[in-house]
C-alpha positions as CSV (number, residue, x, y, z in Angstrom):
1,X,5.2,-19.0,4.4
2,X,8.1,-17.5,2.2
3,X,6.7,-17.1,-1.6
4,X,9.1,-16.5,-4.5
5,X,7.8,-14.7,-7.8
6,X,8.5,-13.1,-10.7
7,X,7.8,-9.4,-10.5
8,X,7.7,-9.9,-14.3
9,X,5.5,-12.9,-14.8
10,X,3.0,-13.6,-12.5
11,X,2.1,-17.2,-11.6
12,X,-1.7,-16.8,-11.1
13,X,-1.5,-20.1,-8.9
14,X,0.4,-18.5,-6.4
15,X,-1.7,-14.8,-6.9
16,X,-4.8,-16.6,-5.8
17,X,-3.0,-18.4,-3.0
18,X,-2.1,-14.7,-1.8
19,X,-5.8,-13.8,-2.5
20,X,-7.3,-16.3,-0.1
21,X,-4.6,-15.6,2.6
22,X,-5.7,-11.9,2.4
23,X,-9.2,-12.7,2.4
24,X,-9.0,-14.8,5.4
25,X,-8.5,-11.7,7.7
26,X,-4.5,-12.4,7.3
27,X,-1.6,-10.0,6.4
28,X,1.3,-10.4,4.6
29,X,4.3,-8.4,3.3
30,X,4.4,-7.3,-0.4
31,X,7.2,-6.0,-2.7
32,X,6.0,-2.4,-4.4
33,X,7.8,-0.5,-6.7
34,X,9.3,1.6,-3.7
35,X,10.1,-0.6,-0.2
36,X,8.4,-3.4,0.8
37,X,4.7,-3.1,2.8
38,X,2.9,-4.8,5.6
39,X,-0.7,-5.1,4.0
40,X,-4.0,-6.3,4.1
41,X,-7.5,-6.6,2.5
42,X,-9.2,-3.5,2.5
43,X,-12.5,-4.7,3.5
44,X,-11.4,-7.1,6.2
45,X,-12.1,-6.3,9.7
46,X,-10.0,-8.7,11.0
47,X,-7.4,-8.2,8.5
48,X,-7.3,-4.4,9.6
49,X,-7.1,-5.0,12.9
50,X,-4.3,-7.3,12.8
51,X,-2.1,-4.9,10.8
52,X,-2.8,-2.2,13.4
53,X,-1.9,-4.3,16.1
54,X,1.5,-4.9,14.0
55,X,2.2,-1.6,13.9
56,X,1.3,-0.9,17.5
57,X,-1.3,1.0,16.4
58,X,-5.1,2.0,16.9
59,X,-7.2,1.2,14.0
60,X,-9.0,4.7,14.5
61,X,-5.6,6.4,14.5
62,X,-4.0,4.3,11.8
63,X,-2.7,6.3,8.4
64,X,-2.4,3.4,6.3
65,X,-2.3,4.4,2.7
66,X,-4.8,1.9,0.1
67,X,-3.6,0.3,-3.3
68,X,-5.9,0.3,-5.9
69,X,-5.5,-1.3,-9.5
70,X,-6.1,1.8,-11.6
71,X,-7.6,5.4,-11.4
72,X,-11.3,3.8,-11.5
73,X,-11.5,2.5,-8.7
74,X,-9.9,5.4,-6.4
75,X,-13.0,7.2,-6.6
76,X,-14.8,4.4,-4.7
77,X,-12.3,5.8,-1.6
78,X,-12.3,10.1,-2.2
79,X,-14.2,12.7,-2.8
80,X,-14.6,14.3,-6.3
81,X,-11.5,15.1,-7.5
82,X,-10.6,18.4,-9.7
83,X,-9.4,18.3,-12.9
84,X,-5.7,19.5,-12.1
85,X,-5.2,16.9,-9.8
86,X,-6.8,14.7,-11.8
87,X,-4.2,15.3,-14.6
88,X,-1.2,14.8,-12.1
89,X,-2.4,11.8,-11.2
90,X,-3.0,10.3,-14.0
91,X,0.8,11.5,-15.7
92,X,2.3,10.3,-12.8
93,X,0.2,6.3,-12.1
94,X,1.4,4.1,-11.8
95,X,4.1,4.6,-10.1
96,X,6.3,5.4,-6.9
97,X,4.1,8.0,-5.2
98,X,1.5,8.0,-2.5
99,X,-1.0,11.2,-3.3
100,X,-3.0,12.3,-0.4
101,X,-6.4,13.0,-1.4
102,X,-9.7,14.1,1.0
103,X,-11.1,11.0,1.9
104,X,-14.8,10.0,0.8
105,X,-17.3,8.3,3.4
106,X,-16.2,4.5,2.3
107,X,-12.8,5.5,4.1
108,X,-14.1,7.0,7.2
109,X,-16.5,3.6,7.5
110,X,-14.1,1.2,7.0
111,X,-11.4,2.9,9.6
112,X,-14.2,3.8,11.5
113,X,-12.4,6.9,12.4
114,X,-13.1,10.9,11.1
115,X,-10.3,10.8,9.0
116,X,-10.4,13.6,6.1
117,X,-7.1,12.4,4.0
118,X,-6.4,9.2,2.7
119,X,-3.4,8.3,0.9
120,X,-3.7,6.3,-2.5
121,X,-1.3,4.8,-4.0
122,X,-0.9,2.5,-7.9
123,X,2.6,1.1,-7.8
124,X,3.9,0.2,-10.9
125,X,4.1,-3.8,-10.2
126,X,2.1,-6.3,-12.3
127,X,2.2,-8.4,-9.1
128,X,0.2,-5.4,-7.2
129,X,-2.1,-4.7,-10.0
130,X,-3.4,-8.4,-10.3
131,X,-4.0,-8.9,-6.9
132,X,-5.8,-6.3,-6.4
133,X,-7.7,-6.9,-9.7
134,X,-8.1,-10.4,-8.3
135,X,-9.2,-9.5,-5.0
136,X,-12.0,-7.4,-6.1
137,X,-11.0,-4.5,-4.1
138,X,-8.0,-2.4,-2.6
139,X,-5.1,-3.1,0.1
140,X,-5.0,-1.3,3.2
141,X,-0.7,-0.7,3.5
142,X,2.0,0.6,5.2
143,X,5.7,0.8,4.7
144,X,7.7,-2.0,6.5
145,X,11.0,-0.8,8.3
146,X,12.8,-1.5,12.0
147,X,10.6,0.9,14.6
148,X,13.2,0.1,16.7
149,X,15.7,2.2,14.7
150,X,16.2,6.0,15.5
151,X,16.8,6.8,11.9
152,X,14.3,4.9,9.6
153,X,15.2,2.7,7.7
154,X,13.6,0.6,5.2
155,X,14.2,-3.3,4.9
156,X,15.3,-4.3,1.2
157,X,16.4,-8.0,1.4
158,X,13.7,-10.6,1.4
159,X,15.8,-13.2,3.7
160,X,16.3,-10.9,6.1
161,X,12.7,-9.3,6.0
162,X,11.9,-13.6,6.4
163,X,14.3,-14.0,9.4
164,X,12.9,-11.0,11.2
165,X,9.1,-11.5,10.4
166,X,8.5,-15.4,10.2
167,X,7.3,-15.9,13.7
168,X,4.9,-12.2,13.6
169,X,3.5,-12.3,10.1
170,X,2.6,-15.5,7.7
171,X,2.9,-14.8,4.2
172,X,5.6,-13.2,3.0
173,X,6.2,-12.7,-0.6
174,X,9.9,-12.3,-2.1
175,X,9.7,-10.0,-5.3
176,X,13.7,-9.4,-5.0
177,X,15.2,-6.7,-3.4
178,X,13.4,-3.7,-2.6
179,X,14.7,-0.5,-3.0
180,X,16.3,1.8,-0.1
181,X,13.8,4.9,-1.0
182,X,10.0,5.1,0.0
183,X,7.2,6.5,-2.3
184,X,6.9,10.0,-3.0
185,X,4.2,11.5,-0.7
186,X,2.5,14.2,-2.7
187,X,-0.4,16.5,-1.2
188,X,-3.0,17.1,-3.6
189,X,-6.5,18.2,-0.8
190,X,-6.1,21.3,-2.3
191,X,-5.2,23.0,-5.6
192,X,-2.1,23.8,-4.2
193,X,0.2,20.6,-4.8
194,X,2.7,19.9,-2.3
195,X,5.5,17.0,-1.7
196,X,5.2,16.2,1.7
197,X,8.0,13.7,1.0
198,X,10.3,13.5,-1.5
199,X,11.0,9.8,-2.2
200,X,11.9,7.8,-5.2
201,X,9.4,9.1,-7.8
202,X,10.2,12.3,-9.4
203,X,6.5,13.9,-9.8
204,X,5.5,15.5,-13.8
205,X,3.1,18.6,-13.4
């Protein structure tokens, strides 16, 4: 299923078709405000499952990254975070950056692994923000490029994302073209901020 929207104006027809795709134990590929991501319901099992199996991966040993809808509802997902980071976060969301935070109990449960980092992540994308409003509670994520490819790169066009992906994954929704440069991975476990990554969000202190 190919879905065309406006990243500007969100049909909320086609939002709650996403919804119920998502909540069915499916995954689908998203537009963000960085490249496009393979994603699923947080709290689905089955929807877990599948996007480690695309991705060739153990759900244990996964590092997907979640999407939340706003600062709120990260603490749900982390442990109590200082005032410093707090700040950061909160000059720099939403937008293109994935901040890598120590990881609370829900986490470790529902990736019933040991992990002690989870990365979190509030695009700047109306489209992101109302779904996950809409679906009550985060997306688990990860960044969709060829694993074939020695260098990595990132898939930007939705037709060819569509011709490559139509037979693997269902849903697939067309926000336009994505851009070349992935989200800014910032460390903030400690008070010692560090970009693991620099991507295509310049981070304010």
């Amino acid at each position: 299923m190919f879905i065309e929207i406006n990243p500007y104006s969100i049909n909320e027809r086609v939002l709650q078709q996403v919804v119920e795709h998502l909540k069915k134990g499916n995954i689908a590929i998203f537009p963000t405000d960085s490249v496009y991501n393979v994603a699923c319901d947080l709290l689905s099992k089955k929807g877990l499952e599948t996007l480690a199996n695309f991705k060739d991966l153990k759900l244990n040993k996964a590092r997907f990254s979640i999407i939340c809808s706003d600062l709120s509802e990260i603490s749900s997902y982390v442990k109590p975070i200082s005032r410093p980071v707090f700040k950061i976060l909160k000059h720099n969301l939403p937008g293109p950056f994935t901040f890598i935070l120590q990881a609370g109990n829900e986490v470790q449960k529902v990736f019933q692994s040991n992990r002690k980092e989870i990365g979190i992540r509030i695009p700047d994308s109306l489209f992101l923000h109302k779904l996950v409003q809409l679906l009550g509670n985060p997306i688990a994520t990860s960044s969709l490029h060829d694993e074939e490819d020695e260098i990595m790169e990132y898939f930007t066009d939705p037709n060819e994302i569509y011709q490559r992906y139509e037979n693997q994954i269902e849903m697939i929704v067309d926000g336009g073209l994505g851009n070349i440069y992935p989200s800014t991975v910032v460390d903030c476990t400690s008070d010692e901020i560090e970009i693991l990554r620099q991507g295509i969000g310049v981070l304010k202190t």
